[in-house]
LUMVEX-205330 format. One record per residue (C-alpha): y, x negated, z; residue number from 1. Coordinates in nm, 2 decimals, padded with zeros to 4 digits. Layout:
// LUMVEX-205330
(rec (Y, X, Z), NUM)
...
//
This chain:
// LUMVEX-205330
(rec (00.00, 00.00, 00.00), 1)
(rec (00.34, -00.12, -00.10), 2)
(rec (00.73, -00.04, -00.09), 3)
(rec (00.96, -00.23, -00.40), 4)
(rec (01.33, -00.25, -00.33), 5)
(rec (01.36, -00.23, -00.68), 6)
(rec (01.20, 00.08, -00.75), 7)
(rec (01.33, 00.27, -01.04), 8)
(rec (01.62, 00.03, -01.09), 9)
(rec (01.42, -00.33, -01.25), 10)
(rec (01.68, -00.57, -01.33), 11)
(rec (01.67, -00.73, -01.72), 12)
(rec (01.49, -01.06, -01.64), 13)
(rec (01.24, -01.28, -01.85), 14)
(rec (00.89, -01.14, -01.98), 15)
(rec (00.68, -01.24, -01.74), 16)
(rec (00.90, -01.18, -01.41), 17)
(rec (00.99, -00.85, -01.57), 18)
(rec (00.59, -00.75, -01.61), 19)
(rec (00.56, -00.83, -01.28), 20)
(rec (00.85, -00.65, -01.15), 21)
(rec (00.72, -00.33, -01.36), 22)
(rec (00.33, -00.39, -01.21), 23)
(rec (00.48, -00.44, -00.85), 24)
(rec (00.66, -00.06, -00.90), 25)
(rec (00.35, 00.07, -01.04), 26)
(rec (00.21, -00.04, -00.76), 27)
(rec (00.43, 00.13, -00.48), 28)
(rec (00.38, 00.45, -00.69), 29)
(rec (00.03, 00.45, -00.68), 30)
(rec (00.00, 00.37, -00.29), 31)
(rec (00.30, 00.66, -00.25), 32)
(rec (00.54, 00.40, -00.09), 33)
(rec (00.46, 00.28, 00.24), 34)
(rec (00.70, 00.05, 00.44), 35)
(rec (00.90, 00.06, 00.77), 36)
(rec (01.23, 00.21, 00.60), 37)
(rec (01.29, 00.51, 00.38), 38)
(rec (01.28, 00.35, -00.06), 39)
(rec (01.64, 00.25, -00.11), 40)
(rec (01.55, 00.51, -00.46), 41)
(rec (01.42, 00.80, -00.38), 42)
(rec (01.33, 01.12, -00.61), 43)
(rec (01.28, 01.47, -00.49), 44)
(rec (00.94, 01.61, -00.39), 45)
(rec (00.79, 01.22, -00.38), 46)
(rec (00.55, 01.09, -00.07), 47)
(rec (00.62, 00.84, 00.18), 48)
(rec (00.42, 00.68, 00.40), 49)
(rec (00.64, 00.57, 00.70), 50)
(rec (00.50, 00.26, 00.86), 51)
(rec (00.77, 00.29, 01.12), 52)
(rec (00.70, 00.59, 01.30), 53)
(rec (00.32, 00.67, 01.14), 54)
(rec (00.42, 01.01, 00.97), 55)
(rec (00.36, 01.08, 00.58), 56)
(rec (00.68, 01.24, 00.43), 57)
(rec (00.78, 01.42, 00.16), 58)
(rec (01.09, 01.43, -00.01), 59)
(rec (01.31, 01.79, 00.02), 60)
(rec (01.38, 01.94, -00.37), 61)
(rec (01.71, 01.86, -00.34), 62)
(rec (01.64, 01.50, -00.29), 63)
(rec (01.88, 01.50, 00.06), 64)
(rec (01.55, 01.48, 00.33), 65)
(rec (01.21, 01.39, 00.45), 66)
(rec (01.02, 01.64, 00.58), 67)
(rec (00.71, 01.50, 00.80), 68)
(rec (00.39, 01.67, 00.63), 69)
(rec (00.10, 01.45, 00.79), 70)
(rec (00.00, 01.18, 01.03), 71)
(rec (-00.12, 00.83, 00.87), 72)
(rec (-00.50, 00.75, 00.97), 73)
(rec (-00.75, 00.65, 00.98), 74)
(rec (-00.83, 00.95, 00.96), 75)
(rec (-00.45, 01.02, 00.71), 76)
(rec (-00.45, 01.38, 00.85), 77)
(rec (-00.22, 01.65, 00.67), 78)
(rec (-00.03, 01.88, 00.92), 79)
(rec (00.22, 02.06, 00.81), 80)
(rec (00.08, 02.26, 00.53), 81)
(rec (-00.03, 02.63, 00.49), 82)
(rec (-00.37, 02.74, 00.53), 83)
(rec (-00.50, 02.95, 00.21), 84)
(rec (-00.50, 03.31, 00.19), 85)
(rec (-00.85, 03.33, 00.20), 86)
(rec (-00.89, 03.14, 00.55), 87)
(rec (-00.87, 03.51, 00.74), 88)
(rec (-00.85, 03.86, 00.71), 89)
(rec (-00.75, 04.17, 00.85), 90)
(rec (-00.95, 04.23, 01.13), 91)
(rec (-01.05, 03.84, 01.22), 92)
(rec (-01.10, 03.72, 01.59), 93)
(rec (-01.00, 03.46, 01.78), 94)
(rec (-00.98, 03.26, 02.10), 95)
(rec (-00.74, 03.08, 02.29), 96)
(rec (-00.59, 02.91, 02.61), 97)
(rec (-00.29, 02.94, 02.41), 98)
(rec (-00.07, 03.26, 02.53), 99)
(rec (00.16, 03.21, 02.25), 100)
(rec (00.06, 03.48, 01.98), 101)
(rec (00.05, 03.33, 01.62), 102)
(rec (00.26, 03.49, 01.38), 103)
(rec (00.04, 03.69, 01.15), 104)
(rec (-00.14, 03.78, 01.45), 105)
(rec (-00.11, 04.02, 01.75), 106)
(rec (-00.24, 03.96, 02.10), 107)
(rec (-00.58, 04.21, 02.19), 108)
(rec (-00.43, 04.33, 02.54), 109)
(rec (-00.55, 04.70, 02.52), 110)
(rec (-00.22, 04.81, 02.36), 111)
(rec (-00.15, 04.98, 02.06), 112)
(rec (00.03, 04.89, 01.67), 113)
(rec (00.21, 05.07, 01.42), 114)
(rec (00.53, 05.06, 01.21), 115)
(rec (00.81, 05.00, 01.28), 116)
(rec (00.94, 05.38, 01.41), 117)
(rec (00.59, 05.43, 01.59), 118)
(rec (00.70, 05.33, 01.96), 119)
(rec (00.35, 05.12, 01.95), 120)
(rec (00.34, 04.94, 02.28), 121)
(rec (00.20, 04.59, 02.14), 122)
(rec (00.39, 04.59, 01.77), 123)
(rec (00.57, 04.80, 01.57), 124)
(rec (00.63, 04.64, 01.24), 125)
(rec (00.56, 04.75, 00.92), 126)
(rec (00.32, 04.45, 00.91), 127)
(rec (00.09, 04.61, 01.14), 128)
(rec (-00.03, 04.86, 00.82), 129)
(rec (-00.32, 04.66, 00.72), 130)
(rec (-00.47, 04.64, 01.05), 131)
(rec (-00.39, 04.96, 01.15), 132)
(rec (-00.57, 05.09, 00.80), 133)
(rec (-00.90, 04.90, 00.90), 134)
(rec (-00.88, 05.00, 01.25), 135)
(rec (-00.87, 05.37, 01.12), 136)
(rec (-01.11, 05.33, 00.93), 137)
(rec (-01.42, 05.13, 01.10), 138)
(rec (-01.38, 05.31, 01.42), 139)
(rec (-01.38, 05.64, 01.57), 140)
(rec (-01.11, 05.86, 01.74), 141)
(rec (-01.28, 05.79, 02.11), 142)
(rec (-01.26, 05.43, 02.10), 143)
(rec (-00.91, 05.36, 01.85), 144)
(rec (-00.72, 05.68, 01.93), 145)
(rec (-00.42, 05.78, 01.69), 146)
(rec (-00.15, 05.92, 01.91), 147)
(rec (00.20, 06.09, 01.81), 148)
(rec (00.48, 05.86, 01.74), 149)
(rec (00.65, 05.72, 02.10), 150)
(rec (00.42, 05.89, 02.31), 151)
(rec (00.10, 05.86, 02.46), 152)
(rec (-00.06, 06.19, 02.33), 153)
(rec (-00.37, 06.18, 02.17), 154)
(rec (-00.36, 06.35, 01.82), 155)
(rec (-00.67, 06.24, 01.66), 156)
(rec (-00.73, 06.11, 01.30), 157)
(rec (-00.53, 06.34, 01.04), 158)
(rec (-00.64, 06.34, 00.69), 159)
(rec (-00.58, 05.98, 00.59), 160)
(rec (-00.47, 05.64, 00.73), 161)
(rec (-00.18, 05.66, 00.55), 162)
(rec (-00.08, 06.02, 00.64), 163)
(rec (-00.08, 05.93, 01.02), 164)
(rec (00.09, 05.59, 00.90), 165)
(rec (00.38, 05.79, 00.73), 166)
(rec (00.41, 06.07, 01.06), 167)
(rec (00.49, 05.71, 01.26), 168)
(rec (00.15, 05.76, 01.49), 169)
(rec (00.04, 05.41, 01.62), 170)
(rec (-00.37, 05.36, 01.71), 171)
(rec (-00.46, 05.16, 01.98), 172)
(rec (-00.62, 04.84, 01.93), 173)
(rec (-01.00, 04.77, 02.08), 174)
(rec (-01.02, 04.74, 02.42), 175)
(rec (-01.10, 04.36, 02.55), 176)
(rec (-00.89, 04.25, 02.85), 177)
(rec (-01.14, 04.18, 03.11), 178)
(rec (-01.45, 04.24, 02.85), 179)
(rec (-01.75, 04.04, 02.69), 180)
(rec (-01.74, 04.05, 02.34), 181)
(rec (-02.11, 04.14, 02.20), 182)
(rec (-02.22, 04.18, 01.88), 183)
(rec (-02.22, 04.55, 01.72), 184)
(rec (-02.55, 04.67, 01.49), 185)
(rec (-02.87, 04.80, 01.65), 186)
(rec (-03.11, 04.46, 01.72), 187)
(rec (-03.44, 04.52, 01.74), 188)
(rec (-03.57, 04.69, 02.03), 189)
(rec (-03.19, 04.68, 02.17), 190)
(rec (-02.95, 04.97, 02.18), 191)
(rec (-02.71, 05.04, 01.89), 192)
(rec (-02.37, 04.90, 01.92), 193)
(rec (-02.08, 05.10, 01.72), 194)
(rec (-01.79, 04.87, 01.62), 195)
(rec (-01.51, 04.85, 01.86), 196)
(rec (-01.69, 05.04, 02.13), 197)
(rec (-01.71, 04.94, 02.53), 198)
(rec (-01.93, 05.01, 02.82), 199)
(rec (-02.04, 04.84, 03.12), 200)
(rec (-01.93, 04.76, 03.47), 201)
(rec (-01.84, 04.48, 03.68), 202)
(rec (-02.05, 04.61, 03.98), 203)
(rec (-02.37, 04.84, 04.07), 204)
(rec (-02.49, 05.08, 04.37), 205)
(rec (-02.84, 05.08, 04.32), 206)
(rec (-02.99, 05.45, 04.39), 207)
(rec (-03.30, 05.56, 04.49), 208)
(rec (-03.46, 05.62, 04.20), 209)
(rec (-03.40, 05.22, 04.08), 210)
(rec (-03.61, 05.15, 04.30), 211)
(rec (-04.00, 05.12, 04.23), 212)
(rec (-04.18, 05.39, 04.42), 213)
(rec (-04.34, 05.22, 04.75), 214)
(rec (-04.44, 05.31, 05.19), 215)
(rec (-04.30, 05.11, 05.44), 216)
(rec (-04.63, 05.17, 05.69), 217)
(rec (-04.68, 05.03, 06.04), 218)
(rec (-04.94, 05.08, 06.29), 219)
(rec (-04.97, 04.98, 06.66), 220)
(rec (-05.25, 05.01, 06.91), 221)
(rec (-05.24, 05.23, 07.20), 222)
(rec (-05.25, 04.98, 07.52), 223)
(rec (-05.54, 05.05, 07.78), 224)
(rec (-05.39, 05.33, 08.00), 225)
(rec (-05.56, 05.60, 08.29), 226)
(rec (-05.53, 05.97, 08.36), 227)
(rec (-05.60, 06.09, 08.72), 228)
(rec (-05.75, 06.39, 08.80), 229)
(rec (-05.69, 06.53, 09.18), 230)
(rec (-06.01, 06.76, 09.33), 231)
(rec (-06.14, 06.77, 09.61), 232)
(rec (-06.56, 06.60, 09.72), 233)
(rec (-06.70, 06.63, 10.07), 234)
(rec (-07.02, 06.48, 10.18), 235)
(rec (-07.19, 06.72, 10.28), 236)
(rec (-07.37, 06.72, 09.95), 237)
(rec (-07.37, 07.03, 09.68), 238)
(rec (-07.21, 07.37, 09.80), 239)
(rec (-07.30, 07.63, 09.59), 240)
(rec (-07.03, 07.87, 09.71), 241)
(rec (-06.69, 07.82, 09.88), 242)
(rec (-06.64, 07.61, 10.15), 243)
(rec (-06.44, 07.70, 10.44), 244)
(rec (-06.37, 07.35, 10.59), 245)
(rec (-06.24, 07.51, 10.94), 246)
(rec (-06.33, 07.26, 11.24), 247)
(rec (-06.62, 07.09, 11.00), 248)
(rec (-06.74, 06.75, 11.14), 249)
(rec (-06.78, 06.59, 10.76), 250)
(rec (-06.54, 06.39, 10.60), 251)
(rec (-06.30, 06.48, 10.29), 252)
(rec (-06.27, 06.23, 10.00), 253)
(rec (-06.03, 06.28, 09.68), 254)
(rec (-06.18, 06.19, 09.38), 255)
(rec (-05.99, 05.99, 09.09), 256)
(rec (-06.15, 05.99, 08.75), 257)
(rec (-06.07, 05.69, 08.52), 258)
(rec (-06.07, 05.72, 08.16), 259)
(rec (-06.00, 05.32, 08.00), 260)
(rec (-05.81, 05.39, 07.66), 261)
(rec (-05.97, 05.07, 07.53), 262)
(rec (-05.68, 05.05, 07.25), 263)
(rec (-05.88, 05.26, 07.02), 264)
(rec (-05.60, 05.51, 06.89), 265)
(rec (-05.30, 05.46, 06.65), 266)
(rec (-04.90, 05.55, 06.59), 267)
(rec (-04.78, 05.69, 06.28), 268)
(rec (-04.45, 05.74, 06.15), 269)
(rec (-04.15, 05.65, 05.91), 270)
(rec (-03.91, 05.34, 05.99), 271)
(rec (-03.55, 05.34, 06.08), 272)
(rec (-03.31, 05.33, 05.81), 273)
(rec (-03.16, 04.99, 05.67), 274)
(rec (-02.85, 04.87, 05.42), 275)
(rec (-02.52, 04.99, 05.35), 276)
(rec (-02.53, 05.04, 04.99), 277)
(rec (-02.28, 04.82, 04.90), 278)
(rec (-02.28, 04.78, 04.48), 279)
(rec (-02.34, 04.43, 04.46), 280)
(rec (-02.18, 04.19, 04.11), 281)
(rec (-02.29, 04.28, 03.79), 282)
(rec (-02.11, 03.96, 03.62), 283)
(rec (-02.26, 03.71, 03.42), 284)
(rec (-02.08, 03.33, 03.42), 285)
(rec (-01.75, 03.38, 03.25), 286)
(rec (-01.44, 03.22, 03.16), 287)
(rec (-01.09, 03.36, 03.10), 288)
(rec (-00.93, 03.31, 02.75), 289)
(rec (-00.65, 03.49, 02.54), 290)
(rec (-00.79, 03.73, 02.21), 291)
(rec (-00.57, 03.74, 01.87), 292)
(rec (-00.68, 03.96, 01.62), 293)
(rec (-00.50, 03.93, 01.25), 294)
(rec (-00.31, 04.17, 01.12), 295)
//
């Protein structure tokens, strides 16, 4: 790479200093000019590679600037340039730690677009049409509602995009703040997903039917334990009548009849109840970015 001082101005000199002189600029055009200061000749739209601050330049049409366009490697990376047309479209996604909203794009925050006399809370712009056609289109009422122009009031879809585009209705973008993004179709053996639809909660209370049917059972032995029974024996032997005791000489014994409960009974029964039903997370590992969608 190579800068001439002489460039587009090659003093009349002899043959072969002039040939070299001409190869030299030739040279410094094929390389785009590189050197620590600006060509003392410059021409409108040509490149520049600026050794002294590492940017590649281009010269403005009207030949009065530089304009920085890239960085000089390695890698040479161009920065300043458009991306093509074709690089998104109307309805593309994407994420960011970035809050600042692209232009060309509107931030997903559960809001709504439309033109410019639609008193849409995220944008009202008349750029907002093509997204606001798709929107209309790929989704249902439920999920993208159409309201009346400046209010919140739910009109549903009239007979065209365009007719609830000209009576200044805005729709409301998908909901995402705070929401996984999943993939909509119907995978096998999965539940079918409609585009732009939601569901789901951050926490559940299980119930009892979640629960697989089951006993809590106990049992406990009954400890060794006596009865006493109170009568009334003499020892005079068997009476088969009454006795009148009176003045009688024999002595009186009560009786006490043991039974040994030898542990050989059980307890049945139901348990005291347990938990306090507190729904417990239903999060997976997540991280917090920003959503653009393109309008």
């Amino acid at each position: 790479m190579s800068q001439r001082s002489d460039f587009g101005a090659i003093a009349n000199q002899q043959g072969a200093f002039y040939r070299g002189a001409v190869n030299a600029n030739l040279q410094a055009v094929a390389t785009q000019h590189y050197g620590a200061t600006e060509p003392p000749v410059a021409y409108p739209n040509m490149i520049w590679f600026s050794a002294g601050d590492g940017f590649i330049k281009v010269r403005s049409p009207t030949n009065t600037s530089w304009q920085n366009i890239g960085l000089i490697g390695p890698p040479m990376k161009w920065t300043n340039i458009d991306l093509p047309q074709e690089a998104f479209i109307t309805g593309d996604v994407k994420r960011s730690y970035n809050p600042t909203q692209p232009s060309g794009w509107v931030l997903l925050n559960d809001g709504s677009i439309g033109g410019q006399s639609s008193g849409a809370q995220t944008r009202a712009n008349p750029d907002c049409w093509p997204l606001f056609n798709l929107l209309w289109s790929v989704s249902a009422d439920d999920w993208c509602s159409v309201f009346a122009a400046s209010t919140l009031t739910r009109t549903g879809r009239g007979a065209s995009a365009a007719a609830d585009w000209n009576l200044n209705r805005h729709i409301a973008l998908p909901k995402t703040l705070g929401r996984a993004g999943i993939v909509a179709g119907w995978g096998s053996g999965l539940s079918s997903i409609s585009i732009a639809t939601w569901a789901g909660s951050e926490t559940v209370a299980l119930a009892t039917e979640n629960t697989p049917a089951h006993q809590h059972a106990f049992s406990a032995g009954l400890p060794s334990h006596s009865h006493t029974l109170g009568g009334i024996v003499d020892n005079f032997g068997p009476s088969a009548g009454n006795r009148n005791f009176g003045e009688g000489t024999g002595n009186l014994q009560f009786a006490t009849r043991v039974t040994d409960g030898g542990g050989g009974g059980t307890i049945t029964g139901v348990t005291n109840s347990s938990g306090s039903g507190v729904p417990h997370s239903n999060m997976q590992p997540w991280t917090g970015v920003y959503f653009f969608i393109k309008l």
